[in-house]
N, C-alpha and C positions, 0 to 999 in steps of 0.2 A: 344107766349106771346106778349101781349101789351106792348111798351114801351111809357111810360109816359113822357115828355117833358115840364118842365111846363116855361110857357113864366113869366118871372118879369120884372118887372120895373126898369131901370140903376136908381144906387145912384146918388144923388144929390150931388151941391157943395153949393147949397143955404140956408141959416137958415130954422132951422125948420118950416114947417106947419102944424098947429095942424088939418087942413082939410085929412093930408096926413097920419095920426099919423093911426099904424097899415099897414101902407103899406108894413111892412117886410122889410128894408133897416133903417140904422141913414143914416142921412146925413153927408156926405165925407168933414171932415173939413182940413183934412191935407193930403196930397199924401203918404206924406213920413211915416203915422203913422203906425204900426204894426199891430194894433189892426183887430182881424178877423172882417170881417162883421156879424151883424146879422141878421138873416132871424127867421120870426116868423114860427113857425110850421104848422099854418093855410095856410100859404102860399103853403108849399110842397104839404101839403095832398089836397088843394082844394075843402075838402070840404068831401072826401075818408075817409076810416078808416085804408083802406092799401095802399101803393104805391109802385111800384120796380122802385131801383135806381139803374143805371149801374155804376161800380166804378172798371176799369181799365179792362177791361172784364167781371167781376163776376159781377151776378144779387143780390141786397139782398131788402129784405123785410123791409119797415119801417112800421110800425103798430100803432094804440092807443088802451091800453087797455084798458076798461069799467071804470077805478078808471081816466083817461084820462094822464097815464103815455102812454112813446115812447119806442117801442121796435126796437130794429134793427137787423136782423139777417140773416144771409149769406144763 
């Protein structure tokens, strides 16, 4: 099986650019904030309908179904 590696783009520390808007990342205003990043789904999939993600050894499946909901499954 292929494994899929998708290259992104490091968060920023600079105010938004709205040229950059959709990049899948906010921009990193605080270090010490908690808050998870966001990554757009378009990013993961590249463009795919299916993708495999390795997550601690185990392969799983993320998918978009026809309605353009995310499935995820082991």
């Amino acid at each position: 099986m292929k494994t899929l590696t998708p290259c992104l783009p490091e968060p920023t520390t600079n105010p938004p650019d709205p040229a950059a808007a959709g990049s899948g990342f906010l921009p990193v205003r605080d270090r010490t904030s908690t808050a998870p990043p966001l990554i757009q789904s378009r990013d993961l999939l590249q463009g795919h309908g299916l993708v495999h993600i390795v997550h601690q050894g185990a392969v799983y499946r993320l998918q978009t179904t026809r309605q353009g909901k995310l499935i995820l499954t082991k």
